[in-house]
Steps between C-alpha positions, in 0.01 A plus 500: 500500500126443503543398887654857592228709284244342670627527850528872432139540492361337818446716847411338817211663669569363887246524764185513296267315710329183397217443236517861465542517119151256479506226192670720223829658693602629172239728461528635860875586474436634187233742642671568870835586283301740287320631782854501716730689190217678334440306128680881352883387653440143299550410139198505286513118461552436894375146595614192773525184284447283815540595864483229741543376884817279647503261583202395321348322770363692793701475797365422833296756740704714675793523271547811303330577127682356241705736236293611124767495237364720189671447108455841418444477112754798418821550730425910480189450682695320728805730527222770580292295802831391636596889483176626639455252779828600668432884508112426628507536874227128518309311290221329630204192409244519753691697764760267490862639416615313182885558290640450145825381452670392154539094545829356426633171463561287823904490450463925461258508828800286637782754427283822599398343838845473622472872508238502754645541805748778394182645374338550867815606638520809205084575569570507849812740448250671217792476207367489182542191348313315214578138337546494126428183303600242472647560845724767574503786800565862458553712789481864482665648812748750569402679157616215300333152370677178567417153359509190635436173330677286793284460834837495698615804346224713544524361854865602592427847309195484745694405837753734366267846520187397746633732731534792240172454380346441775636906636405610128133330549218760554365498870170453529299807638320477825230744404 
């Protein structure tokens, strides 16, 4: 039980660039989440209880930042970034584009990634679509909202009505 509350309050912040956050990253989250959300949308008590890079060790030059997780001390504050950060057009640190994402368990990241190619192919036919947790696919085309929790099946119901959604997709505009 303890395992699954405490998983529920840790984002990933992903491209945040390196040494960024200085010798406390903490305190810099703390402030660029304040600064980010405005300290009035969190709880009075609002507070990281450790954010920190991994892998721990820095990774070579050239290769991409490594990820911040953040234990957000209460899981409304974290319900509320989470919320925020997808409706905020960017986020930045420095310039650079950064994103929050809730962090979940390897075997969950597992089960939601087999989604990912059906995934394109609905953003590329711009269908709705959205992937509830642990790892299930709703759909919401032709004015109803379909569910998938099998890959294949969402798949075959894809194969099945590409070419009507593809005629129901919006063109885009020359002008």
């Amino acid at each position: 039980m303890w395992r699954t509350a405490c998983a529920k309050k840790i984002v990933r912040v992903v491209i945040v660039p390196e040494k960024v956050e200085g010798t406390n990253p903490t305190d810099f989250f703390e402030n660029w989440i304040k600064e980010q959300f405005g300290a009035g949308t969190l709880t009075p008590l609002f507070a990281i209880e450790r954010a920190h890079r991994v892998p721990t060790r820095p990774l070579p030059p050239g290769a991409p930042p490594r990820t911040v997780l953040m234990k957000i001390l209460h899981y409304k504050d974290r319900d509320v970034i989470l919320r925020k950060a997808r409706d905020m057009p960017a986020m930045s640190i420095n310039r650079q584009k950064v994103s929050l994402f809730p962090d979940y368990y390897m075997d969950v990241q597992k089960r939601r990634a087999r989604f990912l190619d059906i995934k394109r192919r609905l953003q590329g036919l711009n269908v709705s679509y959205s992937i509830l947790y642990p790892a299930k696919l709703r759909v919401v085309a032709f004015g109803t909202t379909t569910f998938f929790e099998d890959p294949r099946e969402a798949l075959r119901w894809l194969d099945r009505h590409e070419r009507q959604l593809r005629a129901e997709a919006p063109q885009a505009d020359g002008n």
